[in-house]
N, C-alpha and C positions, 0 to 999 in steps of 0.2 A: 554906867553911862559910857558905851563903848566910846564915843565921840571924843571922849578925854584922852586916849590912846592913840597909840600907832597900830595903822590898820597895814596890814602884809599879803602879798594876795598874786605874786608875782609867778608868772609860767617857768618850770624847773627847765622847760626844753626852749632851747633855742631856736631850734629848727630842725625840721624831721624829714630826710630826704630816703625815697625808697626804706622806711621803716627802719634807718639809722638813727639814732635820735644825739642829737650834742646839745649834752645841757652845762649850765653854768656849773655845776659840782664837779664833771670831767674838767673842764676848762681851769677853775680853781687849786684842784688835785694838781695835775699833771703841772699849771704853773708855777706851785708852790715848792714844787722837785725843784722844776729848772730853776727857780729864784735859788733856793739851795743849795743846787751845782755849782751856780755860779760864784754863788760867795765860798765855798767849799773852793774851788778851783786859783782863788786866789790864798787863803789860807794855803793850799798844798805848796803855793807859789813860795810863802813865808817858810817854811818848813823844806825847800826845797827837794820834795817828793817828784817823781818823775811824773809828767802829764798823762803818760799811760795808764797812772795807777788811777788816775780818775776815770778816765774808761772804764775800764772796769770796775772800779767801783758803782761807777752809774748804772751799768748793767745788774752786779749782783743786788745793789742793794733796791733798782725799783722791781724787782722779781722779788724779792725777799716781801718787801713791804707790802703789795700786792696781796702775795698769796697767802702770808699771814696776816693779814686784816680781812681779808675772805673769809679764811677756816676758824680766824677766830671767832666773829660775825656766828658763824654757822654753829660752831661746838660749844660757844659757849652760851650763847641765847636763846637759838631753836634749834637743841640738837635732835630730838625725835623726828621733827616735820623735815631736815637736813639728809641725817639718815637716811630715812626713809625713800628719799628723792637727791639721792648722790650727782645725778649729772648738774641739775641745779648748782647746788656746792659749786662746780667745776666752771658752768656755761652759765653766759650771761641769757639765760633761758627759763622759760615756765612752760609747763604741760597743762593747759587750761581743762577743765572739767569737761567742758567740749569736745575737746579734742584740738591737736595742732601742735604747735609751737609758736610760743609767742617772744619774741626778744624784748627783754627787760633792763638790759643792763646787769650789773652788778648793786643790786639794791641791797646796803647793808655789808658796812666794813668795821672793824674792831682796833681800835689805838692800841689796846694790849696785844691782841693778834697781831697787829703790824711793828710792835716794838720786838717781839720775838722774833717774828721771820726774820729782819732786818739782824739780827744779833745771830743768828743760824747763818744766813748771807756772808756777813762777814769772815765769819769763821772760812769760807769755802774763799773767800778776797783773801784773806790773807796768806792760806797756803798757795793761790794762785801767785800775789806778787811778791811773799815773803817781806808786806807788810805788816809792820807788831797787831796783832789786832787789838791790842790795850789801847796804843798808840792812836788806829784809827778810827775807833768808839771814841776815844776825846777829841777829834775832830768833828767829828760825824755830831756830837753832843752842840756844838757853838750853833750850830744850825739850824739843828733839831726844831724847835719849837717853833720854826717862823715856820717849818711846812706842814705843824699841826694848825698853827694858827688861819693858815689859808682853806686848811679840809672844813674846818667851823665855820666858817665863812660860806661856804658850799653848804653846809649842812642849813644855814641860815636860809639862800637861797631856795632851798629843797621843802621849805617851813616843817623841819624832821627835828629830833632828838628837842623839844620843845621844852619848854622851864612849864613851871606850875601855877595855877591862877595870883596873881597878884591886884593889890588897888596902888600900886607903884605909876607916880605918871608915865615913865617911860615902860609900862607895857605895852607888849606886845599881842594885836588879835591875830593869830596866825587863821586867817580866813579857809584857807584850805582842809583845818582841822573844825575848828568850832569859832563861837563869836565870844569866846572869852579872854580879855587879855590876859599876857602869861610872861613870867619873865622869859627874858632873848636870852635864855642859858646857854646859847653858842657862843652868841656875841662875846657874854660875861667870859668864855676859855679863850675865845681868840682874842681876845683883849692881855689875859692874861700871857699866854701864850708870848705874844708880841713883847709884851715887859720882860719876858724871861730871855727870849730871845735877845734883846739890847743887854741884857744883865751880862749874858753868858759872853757874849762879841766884846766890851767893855771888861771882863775879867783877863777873857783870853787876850787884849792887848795890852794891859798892863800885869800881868799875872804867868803868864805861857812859862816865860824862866824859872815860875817855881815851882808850878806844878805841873802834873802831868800824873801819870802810871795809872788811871783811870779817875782821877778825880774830877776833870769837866764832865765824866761820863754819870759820876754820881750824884753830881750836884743839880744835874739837869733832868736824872731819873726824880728826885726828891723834891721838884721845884713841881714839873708837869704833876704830877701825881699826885702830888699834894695839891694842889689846884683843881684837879680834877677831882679826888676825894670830896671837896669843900662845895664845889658847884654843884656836884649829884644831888644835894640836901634839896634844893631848888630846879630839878628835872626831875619831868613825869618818868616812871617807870617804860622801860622799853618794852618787857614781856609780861603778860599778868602776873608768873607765879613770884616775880618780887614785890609786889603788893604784901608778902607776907612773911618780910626779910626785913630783920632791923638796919642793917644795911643792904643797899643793892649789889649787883654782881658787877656796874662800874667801880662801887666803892672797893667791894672785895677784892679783885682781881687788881686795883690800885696797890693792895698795902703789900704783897711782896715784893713788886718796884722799888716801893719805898725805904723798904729795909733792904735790897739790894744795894741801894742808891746809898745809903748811908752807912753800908760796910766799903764801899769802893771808897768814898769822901775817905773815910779813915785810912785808907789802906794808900791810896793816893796820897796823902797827909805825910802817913809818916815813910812810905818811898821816898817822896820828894825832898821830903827833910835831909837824906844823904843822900842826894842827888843834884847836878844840876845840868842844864839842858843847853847843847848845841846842836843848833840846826833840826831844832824840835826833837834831838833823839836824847835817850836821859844817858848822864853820863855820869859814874861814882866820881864821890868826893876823894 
């Protein structure tokens, strides 16, 4: 009885000027940066990092994110139909059967692909400011989660990356897809998301003096991803041929994260233990 549910049915586009289209998923994305920046910008404050290196970090790492949440999108879920149609990959464009071109946006971004770019990114920040990049992956990490939380949000928007039928009152009929309700398996990560996000902000202020040498960077890798791993149980598969995968390719692509995440935890651990920290830089015992 759908009637017992929440019904979802809302236009992805805001408004479409001369075949621009601004919908609420751009608006959410790009806020959830700046919401980022800006707490990042005070952290650099705490840390007295030079304001310049926020600059640029802003630059390399929404380039970083970007283009690795694109190629990963593309390589790792439809890489044949990708291939095959390279500009796509590149251009927020489609080549209709018709003929033409049609602007589409950038439909379809990868959290693993954007966690990589962003760690590539870095790399090229830090030989720019001769900031430790261990250093600014554990800042970059306090953050983290609130601007994955705000892309689910969008994804929510968008009624995309949907949960699987449930008789839960709080399902959801994503009317755009079908008249079944289905859990809000976005909601479920940005929710999550958001608690990790207070978890990590609440460590790093009573915590920053002991640790550090990538340990916020690991504990944040193992928090998201563990989260993530757990909610895919309850999302529809994205590409058919995971229908025939005991785990999915979010789950997959989750668990080296995860074991990255918890060699940094350790290796941060026991740095930190003969180490301690001024002015956020680590400094031997």
């Amino acid at each position: 009885m759908i009637f017992n549910y929440i019904s979802w049915n809302p236009d992805p586009e805001i408004i479409n000027i001369f075949g621009f289209s601004l919908r609420y998923y751009g608006i959410l994305f790009a806020g959830g940066l700046i919401l980022c920046l800006y707490i990042l910008g005070w952290i650099f404050k705490q840390e007295n990092i030079p304001p310049q290196n926020l600059e640029q970090l802003s630059i390399y790492g929404m380039v970083g994110i970007l283009v690795g949440a694109r190629l990963g999108h593309c390589l790792f879920y439809e890489p044949s139909y990708y291939l095959s149609h390279p500009l796509e990959m590149i251009f927020p464009i489609a080549f209709p059967s018709g003929g033409g071109i049609q602007f589409i946006g950038y439909q379809g971004l990868a959290s693993h692909g954007g966690a990589l770019g962003l760690l590539i990114a870095l790399y090229f920040y830090s030989r720019k400011t001769q900031h430790s990049m261990i250093d600014a992956i554990d800042l970059i990490a306090v953050v983290a989660a609130l601007g994955c939380g705000f892309i689910r949000i969008g994804n929510f928007m968008n009624s995309e990356i949907i949960g699987i039928p449930t008789t839960k009152p709080w399902g959801v009929v994503f009317e755009r897809v079908d008249r079944i309700p289905r859990h809000p398996a976005q909601l479920y990560e940005a929710i999550s998301y958001f608690i990790i996000f207070m978890i990590m902000m609440m460590l790093y202020k009573k915590m920053r003096g002991r640790f550090g040498n990538g340990f916020f960077f690991g504990l944040v890798l193992v928090l998201c991803f563990t989260a993530r791993f757990m909610i895919e149980f309850v999302k529809e598969n994205q590409v058919g041929f995971e229908d025939e995968m005991t785990f999915n390719m979010g789950q997959l692509l989750s668990l080296p994260y995860i074991v990255v995440g918890i060699g940094f935890i350790i290796y941060g651990h026991r740095r930190s233990t003969n180490s301690v920290f001024r002015d956020g830089v680590p400094v031997s015992r």
